[in-house]
DRENTIFI-352781 format. One record per residue (C-alpha): x, z, y; residue in three letters. Coordinates in steps of 0.5 Angstrom, whole numbers, padded with zeros to 4 digits, always signed. Example, Ala and Ser with C-alpha at 12.3 -4.5 7.8 and 13.67 -1.06 7.14 Angstrom:
BEGIN
+0025+0016-0009ALA +0027+0014-0002SER 
END
This chain:
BEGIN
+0000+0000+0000UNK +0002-0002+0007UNK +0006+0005+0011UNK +0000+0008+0016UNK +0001+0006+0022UNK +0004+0011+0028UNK -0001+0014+0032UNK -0002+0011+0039UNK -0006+0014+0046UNK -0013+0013+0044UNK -0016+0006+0046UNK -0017+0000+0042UNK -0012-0005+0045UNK -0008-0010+0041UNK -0001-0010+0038UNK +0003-0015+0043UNK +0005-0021+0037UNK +0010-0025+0043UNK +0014-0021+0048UNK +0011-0021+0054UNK +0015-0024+0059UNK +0016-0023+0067UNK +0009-0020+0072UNK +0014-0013+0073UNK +0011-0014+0082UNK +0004-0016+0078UNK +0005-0009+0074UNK +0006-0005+0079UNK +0001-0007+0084UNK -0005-0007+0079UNK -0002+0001+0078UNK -0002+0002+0086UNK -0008-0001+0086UNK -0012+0003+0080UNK -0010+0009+0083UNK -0015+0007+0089UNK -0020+0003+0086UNK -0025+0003+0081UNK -0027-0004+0080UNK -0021-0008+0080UNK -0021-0016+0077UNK -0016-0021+0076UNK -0017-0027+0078UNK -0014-0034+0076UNK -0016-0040+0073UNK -0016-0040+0065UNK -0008-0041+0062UNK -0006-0037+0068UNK -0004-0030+0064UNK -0009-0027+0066UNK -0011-0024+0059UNK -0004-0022+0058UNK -0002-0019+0064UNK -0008-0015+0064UNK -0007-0012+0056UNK +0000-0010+0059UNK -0002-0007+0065UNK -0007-0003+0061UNK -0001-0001+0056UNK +0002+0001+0062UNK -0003+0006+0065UNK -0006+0008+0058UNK -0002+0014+0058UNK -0005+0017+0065UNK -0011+0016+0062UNK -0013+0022+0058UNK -0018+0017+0054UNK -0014+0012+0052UNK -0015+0004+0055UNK -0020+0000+0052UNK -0021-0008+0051UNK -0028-0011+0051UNK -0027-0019+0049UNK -0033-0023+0052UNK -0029-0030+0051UNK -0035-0031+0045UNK -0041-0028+0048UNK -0045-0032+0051UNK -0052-0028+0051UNK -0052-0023+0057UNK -0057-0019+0054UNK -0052-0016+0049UNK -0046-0015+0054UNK -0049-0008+0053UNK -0048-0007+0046UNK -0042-0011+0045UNK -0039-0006+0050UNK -0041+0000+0045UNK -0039-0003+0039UNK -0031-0005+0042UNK -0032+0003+0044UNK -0034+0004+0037UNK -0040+0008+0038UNK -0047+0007+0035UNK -0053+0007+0039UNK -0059+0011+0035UNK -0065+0012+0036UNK -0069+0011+0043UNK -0063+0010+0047UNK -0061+0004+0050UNK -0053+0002+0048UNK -0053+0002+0057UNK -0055+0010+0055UNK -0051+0011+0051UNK -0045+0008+0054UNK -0047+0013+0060UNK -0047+0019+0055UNK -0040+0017+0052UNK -0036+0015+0060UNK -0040+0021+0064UNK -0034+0026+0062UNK -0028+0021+0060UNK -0023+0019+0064UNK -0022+0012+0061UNK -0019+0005+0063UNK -0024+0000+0060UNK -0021-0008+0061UNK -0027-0013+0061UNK -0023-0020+0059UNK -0027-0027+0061UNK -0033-0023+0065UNK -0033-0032+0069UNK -0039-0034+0064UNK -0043-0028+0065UNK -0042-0025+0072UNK -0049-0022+0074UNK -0049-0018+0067UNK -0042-0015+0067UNK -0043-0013+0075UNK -0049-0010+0074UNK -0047-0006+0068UNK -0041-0005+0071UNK -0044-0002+0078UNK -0048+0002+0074UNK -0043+0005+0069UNK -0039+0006+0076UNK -0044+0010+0079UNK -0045+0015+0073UNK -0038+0015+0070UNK -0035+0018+0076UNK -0027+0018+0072UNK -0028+0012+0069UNK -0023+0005+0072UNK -0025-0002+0070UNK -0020-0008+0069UNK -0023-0014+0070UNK -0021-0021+0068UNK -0025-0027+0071UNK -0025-0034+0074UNK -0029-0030+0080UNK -0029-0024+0083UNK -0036-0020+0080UNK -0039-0018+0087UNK -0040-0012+0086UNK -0040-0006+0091UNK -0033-0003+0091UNK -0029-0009+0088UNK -0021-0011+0089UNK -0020-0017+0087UNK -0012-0019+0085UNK -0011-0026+0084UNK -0006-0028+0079UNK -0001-0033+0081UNK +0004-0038+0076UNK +0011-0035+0073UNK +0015-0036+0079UNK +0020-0043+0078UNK +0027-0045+0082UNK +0026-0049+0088UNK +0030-0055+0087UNK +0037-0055+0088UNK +0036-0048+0088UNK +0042-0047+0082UNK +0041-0043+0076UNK +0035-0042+0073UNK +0036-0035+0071UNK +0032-0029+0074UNK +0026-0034+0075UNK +0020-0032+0070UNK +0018-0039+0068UNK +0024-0041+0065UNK +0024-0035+0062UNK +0018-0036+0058UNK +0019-0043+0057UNK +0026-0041+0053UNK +0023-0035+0049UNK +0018-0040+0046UNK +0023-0046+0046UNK +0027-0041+0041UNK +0020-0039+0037UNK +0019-0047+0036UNK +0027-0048+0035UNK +0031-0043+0033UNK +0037-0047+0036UNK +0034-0048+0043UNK +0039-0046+0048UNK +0040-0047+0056UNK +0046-0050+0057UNK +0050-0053+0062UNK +0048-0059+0060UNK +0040-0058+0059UNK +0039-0053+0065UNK +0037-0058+0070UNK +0033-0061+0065UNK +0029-0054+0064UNK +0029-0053+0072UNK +0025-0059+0073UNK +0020-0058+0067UNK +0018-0051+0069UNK +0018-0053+0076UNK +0013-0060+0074UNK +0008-0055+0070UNK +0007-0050+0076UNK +0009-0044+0072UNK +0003-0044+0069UNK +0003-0040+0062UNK +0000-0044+0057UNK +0002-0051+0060UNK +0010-0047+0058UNK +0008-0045+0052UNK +0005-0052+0049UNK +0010-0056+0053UNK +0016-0052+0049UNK +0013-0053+0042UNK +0014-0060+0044UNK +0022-0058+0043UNK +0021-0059+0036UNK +0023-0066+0036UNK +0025-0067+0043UNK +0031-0066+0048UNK +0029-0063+0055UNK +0032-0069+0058UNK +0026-0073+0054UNK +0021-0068+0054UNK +0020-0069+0061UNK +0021-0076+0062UNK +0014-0076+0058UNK +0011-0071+0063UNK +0009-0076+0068UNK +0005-0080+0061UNK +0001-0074+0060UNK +0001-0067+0065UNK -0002-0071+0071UNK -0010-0072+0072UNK -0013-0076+0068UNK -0018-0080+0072UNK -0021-0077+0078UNK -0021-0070+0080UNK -0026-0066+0080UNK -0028-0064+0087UNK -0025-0058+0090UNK -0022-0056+0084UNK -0015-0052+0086UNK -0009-0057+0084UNK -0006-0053+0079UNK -0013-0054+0075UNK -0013-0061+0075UNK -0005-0060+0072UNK -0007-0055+0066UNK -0012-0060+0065UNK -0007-0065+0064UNK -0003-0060+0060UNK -0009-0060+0054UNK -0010-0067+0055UNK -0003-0069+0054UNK -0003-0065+0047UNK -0010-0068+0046UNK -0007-0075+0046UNK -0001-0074+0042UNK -0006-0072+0036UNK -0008-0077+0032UNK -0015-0079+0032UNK -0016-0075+0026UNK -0014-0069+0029UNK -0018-0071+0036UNK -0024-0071+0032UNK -0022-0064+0029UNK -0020-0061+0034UNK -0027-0063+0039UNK -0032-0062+0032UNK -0027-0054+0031UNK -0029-0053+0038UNK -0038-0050+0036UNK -0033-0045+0032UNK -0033-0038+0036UNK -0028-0032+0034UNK -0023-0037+0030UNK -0026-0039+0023UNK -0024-0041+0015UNK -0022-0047+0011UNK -0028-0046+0008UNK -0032-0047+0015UNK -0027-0053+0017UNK -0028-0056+0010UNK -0036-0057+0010UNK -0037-0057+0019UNK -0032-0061+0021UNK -0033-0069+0019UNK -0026-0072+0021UNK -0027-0079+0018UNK -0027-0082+0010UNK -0020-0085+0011UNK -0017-0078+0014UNK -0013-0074+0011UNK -0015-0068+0007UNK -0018-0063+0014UNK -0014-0057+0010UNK -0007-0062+0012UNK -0010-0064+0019UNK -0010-0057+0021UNK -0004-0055+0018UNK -0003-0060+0023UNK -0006-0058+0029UNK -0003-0051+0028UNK +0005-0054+0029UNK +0001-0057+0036UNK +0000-0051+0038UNK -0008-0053+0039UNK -0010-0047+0032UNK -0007-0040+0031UNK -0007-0038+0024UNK -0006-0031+0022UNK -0007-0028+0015UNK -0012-0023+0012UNK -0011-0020+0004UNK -0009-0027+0003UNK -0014-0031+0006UNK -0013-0036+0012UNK -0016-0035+0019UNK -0015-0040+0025UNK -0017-0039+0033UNK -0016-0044+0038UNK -0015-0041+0046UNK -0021-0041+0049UNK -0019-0046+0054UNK -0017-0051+0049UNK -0024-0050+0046UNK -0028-0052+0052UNK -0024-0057+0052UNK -0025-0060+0046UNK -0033-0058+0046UNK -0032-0063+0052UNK -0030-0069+0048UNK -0037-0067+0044UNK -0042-0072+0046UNK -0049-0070+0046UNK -0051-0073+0039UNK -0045-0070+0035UNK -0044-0064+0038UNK -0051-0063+0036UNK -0050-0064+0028UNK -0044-0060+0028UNK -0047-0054+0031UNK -0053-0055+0026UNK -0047-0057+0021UNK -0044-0050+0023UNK -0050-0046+0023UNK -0052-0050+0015UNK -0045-0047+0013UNK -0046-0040+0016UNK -0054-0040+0013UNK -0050-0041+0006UNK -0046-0036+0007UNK -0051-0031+0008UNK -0055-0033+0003UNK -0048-0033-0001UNK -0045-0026+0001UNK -0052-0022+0000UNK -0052-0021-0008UNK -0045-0021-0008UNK -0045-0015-0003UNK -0047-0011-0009UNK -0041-0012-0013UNK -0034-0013-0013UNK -0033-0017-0008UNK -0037-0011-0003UNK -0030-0010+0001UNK -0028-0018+0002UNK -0035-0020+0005UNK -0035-0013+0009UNK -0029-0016+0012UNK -0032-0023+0012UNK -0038-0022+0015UNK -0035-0018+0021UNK -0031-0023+0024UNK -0035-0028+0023UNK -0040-0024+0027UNK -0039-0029+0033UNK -0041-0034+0029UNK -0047-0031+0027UNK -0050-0030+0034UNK -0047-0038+0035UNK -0051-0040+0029UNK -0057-0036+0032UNK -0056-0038+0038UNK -0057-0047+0036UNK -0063-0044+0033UNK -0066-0042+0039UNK -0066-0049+0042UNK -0071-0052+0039UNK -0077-0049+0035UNK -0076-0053+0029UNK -0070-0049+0028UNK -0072-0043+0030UNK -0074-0041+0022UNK -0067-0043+0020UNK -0065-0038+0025UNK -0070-0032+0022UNK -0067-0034+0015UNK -0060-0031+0018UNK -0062-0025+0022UNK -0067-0023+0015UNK -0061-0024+0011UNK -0056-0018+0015UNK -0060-0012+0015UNK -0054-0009+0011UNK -0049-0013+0016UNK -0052-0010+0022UNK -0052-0002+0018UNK -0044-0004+0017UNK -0042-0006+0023UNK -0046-0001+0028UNK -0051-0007+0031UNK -0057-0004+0030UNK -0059-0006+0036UNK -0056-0013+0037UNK -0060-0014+0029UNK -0066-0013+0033UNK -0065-0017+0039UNK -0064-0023+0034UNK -0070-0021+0030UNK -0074-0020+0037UNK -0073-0026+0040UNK -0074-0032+0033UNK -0080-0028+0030UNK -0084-0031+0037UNK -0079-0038+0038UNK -0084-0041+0034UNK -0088-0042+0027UNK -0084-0040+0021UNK -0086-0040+0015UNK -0090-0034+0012UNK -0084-0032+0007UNK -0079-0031+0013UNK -0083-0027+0017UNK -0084-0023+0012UNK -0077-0022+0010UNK -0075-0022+0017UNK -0079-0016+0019UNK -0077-0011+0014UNK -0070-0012+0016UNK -0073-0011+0024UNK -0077-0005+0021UNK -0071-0002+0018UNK -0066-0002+0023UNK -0072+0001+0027UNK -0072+0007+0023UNK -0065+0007+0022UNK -0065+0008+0030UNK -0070+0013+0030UNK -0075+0009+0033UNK -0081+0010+0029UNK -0086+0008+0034UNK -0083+0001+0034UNK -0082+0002+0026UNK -0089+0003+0024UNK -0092-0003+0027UNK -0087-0007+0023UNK -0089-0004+0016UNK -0096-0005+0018UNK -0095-0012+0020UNK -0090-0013+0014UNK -0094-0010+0009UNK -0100-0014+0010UNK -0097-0020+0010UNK -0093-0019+0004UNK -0100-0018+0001UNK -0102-0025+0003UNK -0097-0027+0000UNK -0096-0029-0008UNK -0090-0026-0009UNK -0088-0020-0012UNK -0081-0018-0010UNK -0083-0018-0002UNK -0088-0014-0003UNK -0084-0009-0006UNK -0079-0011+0000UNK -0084-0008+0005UNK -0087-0002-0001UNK -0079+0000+0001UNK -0078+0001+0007UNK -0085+0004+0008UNK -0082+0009+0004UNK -0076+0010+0008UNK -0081+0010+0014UNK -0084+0016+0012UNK -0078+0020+0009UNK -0075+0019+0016UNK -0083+0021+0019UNK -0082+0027+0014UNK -0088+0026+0010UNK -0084+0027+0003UNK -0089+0026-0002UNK -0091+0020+0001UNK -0084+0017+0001UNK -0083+0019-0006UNK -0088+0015-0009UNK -0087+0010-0005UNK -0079+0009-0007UNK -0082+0009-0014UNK -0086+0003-0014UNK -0081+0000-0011UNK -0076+0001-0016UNK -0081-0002-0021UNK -0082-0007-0018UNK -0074-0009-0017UNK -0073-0007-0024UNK -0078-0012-0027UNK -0075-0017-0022UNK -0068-0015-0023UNK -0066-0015-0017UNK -0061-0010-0018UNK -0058-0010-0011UNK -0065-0007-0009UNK -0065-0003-0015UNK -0060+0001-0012UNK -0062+0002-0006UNK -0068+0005-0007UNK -0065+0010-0012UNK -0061+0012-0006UNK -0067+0013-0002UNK -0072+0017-0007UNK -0065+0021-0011UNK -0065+0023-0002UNK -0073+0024-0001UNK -0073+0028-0008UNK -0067+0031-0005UNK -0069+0034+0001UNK -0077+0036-0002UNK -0073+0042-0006UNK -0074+0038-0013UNK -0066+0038-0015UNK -0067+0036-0021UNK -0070+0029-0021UNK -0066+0028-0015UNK -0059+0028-0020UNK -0063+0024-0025UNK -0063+0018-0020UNK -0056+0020-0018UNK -0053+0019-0025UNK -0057+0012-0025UNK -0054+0010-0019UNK -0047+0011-0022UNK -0049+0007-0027UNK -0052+0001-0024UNK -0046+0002-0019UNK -0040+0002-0025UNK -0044-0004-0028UNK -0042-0008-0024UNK -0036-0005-0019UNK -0040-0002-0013UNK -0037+0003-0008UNK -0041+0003-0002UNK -0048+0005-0006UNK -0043+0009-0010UNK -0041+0013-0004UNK -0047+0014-0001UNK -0050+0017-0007UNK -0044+0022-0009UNK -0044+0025-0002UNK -0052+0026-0003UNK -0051+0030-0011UNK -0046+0034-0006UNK -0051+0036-0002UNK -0055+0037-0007UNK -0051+0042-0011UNK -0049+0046-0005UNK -0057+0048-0004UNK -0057+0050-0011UNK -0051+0053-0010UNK -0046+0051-0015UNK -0041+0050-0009UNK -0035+0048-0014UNK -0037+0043-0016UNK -0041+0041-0009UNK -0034+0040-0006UNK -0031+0036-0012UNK -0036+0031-0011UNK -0035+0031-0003UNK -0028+0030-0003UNK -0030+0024-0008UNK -0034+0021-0004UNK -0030+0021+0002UNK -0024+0019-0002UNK -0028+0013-0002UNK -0031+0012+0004UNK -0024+0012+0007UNK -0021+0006+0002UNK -0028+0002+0006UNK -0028+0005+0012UNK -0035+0007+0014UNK -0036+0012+0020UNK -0043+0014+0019UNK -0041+0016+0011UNK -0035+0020+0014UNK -0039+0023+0019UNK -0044+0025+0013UNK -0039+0027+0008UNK -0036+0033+0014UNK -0042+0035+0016UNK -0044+0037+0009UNK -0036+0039+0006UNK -0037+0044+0012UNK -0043+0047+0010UNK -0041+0048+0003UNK -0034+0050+0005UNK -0038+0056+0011UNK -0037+0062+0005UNK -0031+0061+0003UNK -0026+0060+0009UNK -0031+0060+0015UNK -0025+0059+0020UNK -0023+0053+0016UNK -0031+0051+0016UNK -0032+0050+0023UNK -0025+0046+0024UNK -0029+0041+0019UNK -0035+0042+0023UNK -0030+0040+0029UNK -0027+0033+0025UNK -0034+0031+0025UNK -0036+0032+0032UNK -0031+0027+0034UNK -0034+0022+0029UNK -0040+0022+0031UNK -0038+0022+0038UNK -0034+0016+0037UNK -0041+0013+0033UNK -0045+0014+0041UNK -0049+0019+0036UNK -0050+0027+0034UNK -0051+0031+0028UNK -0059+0031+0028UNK -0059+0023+0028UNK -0060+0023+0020UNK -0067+0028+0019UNK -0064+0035+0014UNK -0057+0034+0017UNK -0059+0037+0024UNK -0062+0043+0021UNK -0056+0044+0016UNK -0051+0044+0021UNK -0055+0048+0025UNK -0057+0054+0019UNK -0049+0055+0018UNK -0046+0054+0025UNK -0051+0061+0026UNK -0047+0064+0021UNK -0041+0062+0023UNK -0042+0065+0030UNK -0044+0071+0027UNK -0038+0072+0023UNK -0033+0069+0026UNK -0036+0070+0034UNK -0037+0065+0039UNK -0031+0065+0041UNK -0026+0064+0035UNK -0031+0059+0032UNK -0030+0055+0039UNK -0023+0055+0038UNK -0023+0053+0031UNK -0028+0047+0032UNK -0024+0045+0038UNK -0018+0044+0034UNK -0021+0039+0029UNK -0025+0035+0034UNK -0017+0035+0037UNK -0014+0033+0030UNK -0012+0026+0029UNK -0018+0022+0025UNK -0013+0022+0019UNK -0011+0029+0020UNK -0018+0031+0021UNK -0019+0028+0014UNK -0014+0030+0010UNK -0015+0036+0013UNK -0022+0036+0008UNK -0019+0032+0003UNK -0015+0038+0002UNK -0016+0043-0004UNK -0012+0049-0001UNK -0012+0051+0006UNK -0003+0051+0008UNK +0000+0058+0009UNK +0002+0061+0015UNK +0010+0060+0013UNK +0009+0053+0011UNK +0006+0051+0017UNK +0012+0055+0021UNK +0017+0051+0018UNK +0013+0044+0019UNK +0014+0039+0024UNK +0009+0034+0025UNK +0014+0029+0027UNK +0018+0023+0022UNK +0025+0024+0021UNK +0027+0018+0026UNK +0022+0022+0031UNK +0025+0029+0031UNK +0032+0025+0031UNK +0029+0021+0038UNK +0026+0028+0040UNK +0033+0031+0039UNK +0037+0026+0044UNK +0031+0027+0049UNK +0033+0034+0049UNK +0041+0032+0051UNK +0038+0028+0057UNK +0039+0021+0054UNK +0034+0015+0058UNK +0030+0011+0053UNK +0035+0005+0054UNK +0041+0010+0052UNK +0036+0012+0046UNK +0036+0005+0043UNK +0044+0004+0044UNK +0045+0010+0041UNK +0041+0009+0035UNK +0041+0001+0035UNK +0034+0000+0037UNK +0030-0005+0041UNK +0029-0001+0048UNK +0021-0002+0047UNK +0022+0001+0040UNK +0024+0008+0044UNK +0019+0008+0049UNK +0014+0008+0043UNK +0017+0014+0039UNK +0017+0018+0046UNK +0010+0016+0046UNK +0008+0018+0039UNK +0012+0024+0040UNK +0008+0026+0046UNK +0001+0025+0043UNK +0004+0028+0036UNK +0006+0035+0040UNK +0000+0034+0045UNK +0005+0034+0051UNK +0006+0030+0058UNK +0013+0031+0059UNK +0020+0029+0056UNK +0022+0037+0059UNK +0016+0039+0054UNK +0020+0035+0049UNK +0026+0038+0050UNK +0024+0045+0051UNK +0020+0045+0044UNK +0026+0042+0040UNK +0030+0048+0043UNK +0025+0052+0040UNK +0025+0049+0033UNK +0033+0049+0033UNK +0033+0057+0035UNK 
END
């Protein structure tokens, strides 16, 4: 398994893949801008770097920010109604119950002092200064870095805009020291490893960066073209292709025209097959796979294979490929992709997008069987970076009416998606708006109202929830069809669990499960048998409750399930705590969360803690309220509390009162700020752990690595980062990182902090 990765400052910001080169006047004015603006965007046409000098300058700040920095991509998101929702899913939050994601978003920043960047703000300027002016007025610690074509407009704004790396005027000498040519040879090695600046080439190099204006990613193209060419023949071969092609666009800045010129020189270079490629890859949205190009893409029946034709556009530098467990991904920069989408006419670009959303169509119908088996963690990452293409794929449906049925197939199909990736809202604005596009057939509708009725309840919304199993229900009894008249007898029972009314929901899962059965659909066999083992569960009736238990994991052995597996593991947990055989209560737990850390579910964890730290109150109760602590922070983390699932709320609240009895206010406030403050893998290995660490051995235990403590030491001796990477042979930026992750680690903001606490360890 791959090394944990170090502990960063809280936020979500990138991993740099390319050194960043140049802006250091840049940097430093945003910082001095910052420290007196709330609001402050950077503004610039596209493939000016504005999106790398804003990622830096966050990196920069992230520190002086208690929260963190954290980026909001809006490149793919074209629905200004979600722009809310999309901002609480990069912050990881879970908007539930009644809450709109801009509530819940007020309720997570009111208190926290954050740096928020919003990259690509141009498209959809009314909502994010809207949303951002109202963000702003109730989070009075919150900062946003915007980056946009335009300014926002909105009250309290300071705009920077963000020039072209600087270039040597002609007969100015030596290219050193300008952050042009700097780029230029950085790429040029990346694309020859051979590429030097010479005496003879200098010149050359000069004039190259001088004739691209300094403009980013008209460098970057350029320099991938020293693969085959010397800089001398390189820019004979600007005039043919970096000029305006045709007429300019009126009032459009001249450094616009030229990126234009840049895109257009790499789209003639292309060979027809790689044009057609590159103009069809264009409706993807957030990158794509081999599969996707293969069935949307239609490059002619005498091109070359599209898996070679692509191969070719990554060496271009018009795709970038990048790996996941052994699957390719490919992603096209956004103003390459406007570009192409540009050379679409109005025919084709309409049977590529019905192509794209034919494919994402199959995909879905593909992936929800197999989410139930051993190919669950693979469509679960699937699934979730293809997001952006779902919503694309929806969107073409909502176009023309005749589509609209397609679409309602694709948002009926992803109720368990939508539970995963934390949309529920987003799920239901889908749903909301194909189910009054236009006429579908009574099937879809069917199906896609009990998805729209399950994120409702799963929100907490049973007041919109119940009008959705009404209308399902009867229509499903219209219907000469058995399993969708179980779908719907389903989710009326976990509406009424939800709504309290137990027996009913517990006859009602029941039926359902007969039907699934006789059907053989085990995926929604297992599903409701989670729902009755929870419904049995919590009416007092424990036996029935692990009966359905041990069907779970028969059906989840079966056939290779750990999502289905987990949630019911965590709940027999739950159910051997309040019968009290709390042994094995806490092997089931630990069990479960083993597993839900392999798969990554947030809501899981948060359900598994709050349960271990019930069964765990009587037998160490100082540790029970850390668990409690490790808890509250997932679910801060999720936009939720403990009292979003029914039962859980009441639990927590009985041994919290407890706990405060034995412990006192004050050592179980102590406690459960101690683990809310712990690392979210500290706070699970803590839970995870059979045996609670004795005070000798916390005494002689450091939290830092080997190579930290050795860093710590020279920070102790006085030495700068610079002189700490000589002495130990690293990159300047590598030192910079340990000193950073040595601050979090010991929660100080000094290096005299450092050096105070490693004298103390030495003595």
């Amino acid at each position: 398994m791959p090394a944990p990765a170090p502990r960063r400052s809280p936020g979500n910001l990138p991993v740099e893949i390319t050194t960043f080169v140049g802006r250091r006047g840049e940097r430093t004015e945003i910082k001095r801008l910052l420290s007196d603006s709330r609001l402050l965007t950077l503004t610039g046409f596209g493939g000016v770097g504005k999106t790398r000098l804003a990622l830096r300058a966050a990196d920069d700040l992230q520190r002086a920010f208690s929260d963190g920095a954290w980026l909001v991509e809006l490149a793919t998101l074209t629905d200004p109604a979600l722009l809310a929702d999309i901002m609480t899913k990069s912050l990881g939050l879970r908007t539930r119950g009644k809450d709109s994601a801009t509530e819940a978003l007020v309720g997570h920043l009111a208190g926290r002092e954050l740096l928020l960047v919003l990259d690509n703000c141009e498209h959809l300027l009314d909502a994010c200064a809207l949303l951002v002016g109202t963000l702003l007025r109730a989070c009075p610690r919150l900062r946003v870095l915007a980056t946009s074509r335009e300014p926002l407009r909105c009250q309290g704004e300071t705009v920077l805009p963000v020039a072209p790396l600087t270039v040597p005027a002609e007969g100015a000498g030596g290219p050193a020291g300008y952050d042009a040519i700097s780029l230029f040879t950085e790429r040029a090695r990346a694309a020859d490893p051979r590429f030097e600046v010479t005496e003879a080439n200098r010149d050359d190099v000069a004039a190259i960066c001088r004739r691209l204006d300094g403009i980013p990613l008209a460098l970057e193209l350029a320099a991938v073209r020293l693969r085959g060419l010397s800089p001398g023949e390189l820019l004979e071969r600007l005039s043919d292709y970096f000029e305006p092609a045709g007429p300019s666009r009126r009032g459009a800045p001249e450094r616009q025209q030229t990126l234009r010129g840049c895109v257009e020189w790499s789209y003639e270079l292309c060979s027809p097959a790689e044009r057609r490629l590159w103009t069809q890859a264009s409706v993807f949205a957030g990158g794509f796979e081999i599969d996707a190009a293969e069935a949307v893409c239609e490059t002619g029946a005498d091109a070359e294979p599209v898996v070679r034709t692509l191969s070719a556009l990554v060496e271009k530098s018009i795709l970038t490929r990048e790996e996941h467990d052994g699957r390719t991904r490919f992603r096209m920069l956004e103003v390459i992709r406007r570009y192409g989408t540009g050379r679409l006419d109005a025919a084709d670009r309409t049977s590529t997008r019905r192509r794209h959303r034919d494919f994402y169509s199959r995909l879905i119908t593909r992936a929800e069987p197999e989410w139930f088996g051993t190919q669950q963690r693979q469509w679960m990452y699937r699934i979730a970076v293809e997001h952006p293409n779902l919503r694309a794929a929806m969107e073409f449906c909502l176009t023309d009416p005749a589509e609209t049925e397609a679409g309602l197939e694709i948002a009926g199909r992803l109720r368990d998606a939508w539970i995963a990736l934390g949309a529920l809202n987003e799920g239901t604005h889908w749903l909301e708006r194909l189910l009054t596009a236009g006429p579908v057939a009574p099937l879809s509708q069917a199906r896609a109202l009990w998805t729209a009725a399950w994120l409702a309840v799963m929100k907490g919304d049973l007041a919109t929830a119940k009008p959705l199993v009404i209308a399902g229900t009867r229509l499903a009894g219209s219907l000469d069809d058995e399993h969708t008249r179980g779908l719907m007898t389903q989710v009326s029972a976990f509406y009424a669990m939800f709504a309290g009314d137990l027996p009913r929901a517990i006859a009602r899962a029941e039926q359902a499960l007969a039907v699934f059965r006789a059907t053989g659909d085990r995926y929604q066999e297992i599903s409701t048998l989670i729902m009755a083992q929870m419904a049995y569960g919590y009416a007092g009736e424990p036996g029935q409750a692990l009966a359905r238990y041990a069907a779970c994991l028969e059906l989840a052995e079966e056939v290779g399930d750990t999502w289905f597996r987990s949630y019911a593991t965590w709940n027999a947990g739950a159910v051997h705590w309040k019968c009290g055989d709390v042994a094995e209560a806490l092997r089931l737990l630990r069990n479960a969360i083993r597993v839900k850390r392999e798969i990554t579910d947030e809501l899981g964890l948060a359900l598994c803690l709050e349960t271990l730290a019930c069964a765990t109150a009587d037998s160490d109760p100082r540790r029970a309220a850390k668990i409690f602590g490790v808890a509250q922070a997932r679910w801060a983390r999720m936009g939720a509390t403990v009292t979003t699932i029914p039962w859980t709320g009441q639990a927590h609240a009985e041994v919290e009162a407890r706990l405060r009895a034995e412990l006192g206010d004050r050592q179980f406030e102590l406690a459960q700020r101690q683990g809310c403050a712990l690392d979210p893998e500290e706070g699970l290995d803590l839970a995870e752990a059979k045996d609670t660490p004795t005070a000798a051995s916390r005494a002689k235990s450091t939290p830092l690595t080997p190579r930290e403590q050795e860093v710590a030491s020279l920070v102790r001796r006085g030495l700068t980062n610079k002189e700490i990477a000589g002495k130990l042979v690293i990159a300047q930026r590598t030192a910079e990182t340990h000193v950073e992750h040595i601050l979090n680690k010991l929660g100080f903001t000094s290096r005299a902090q450092i050096a105070s606490w490693m004298l103390d360890q030495q003595s």
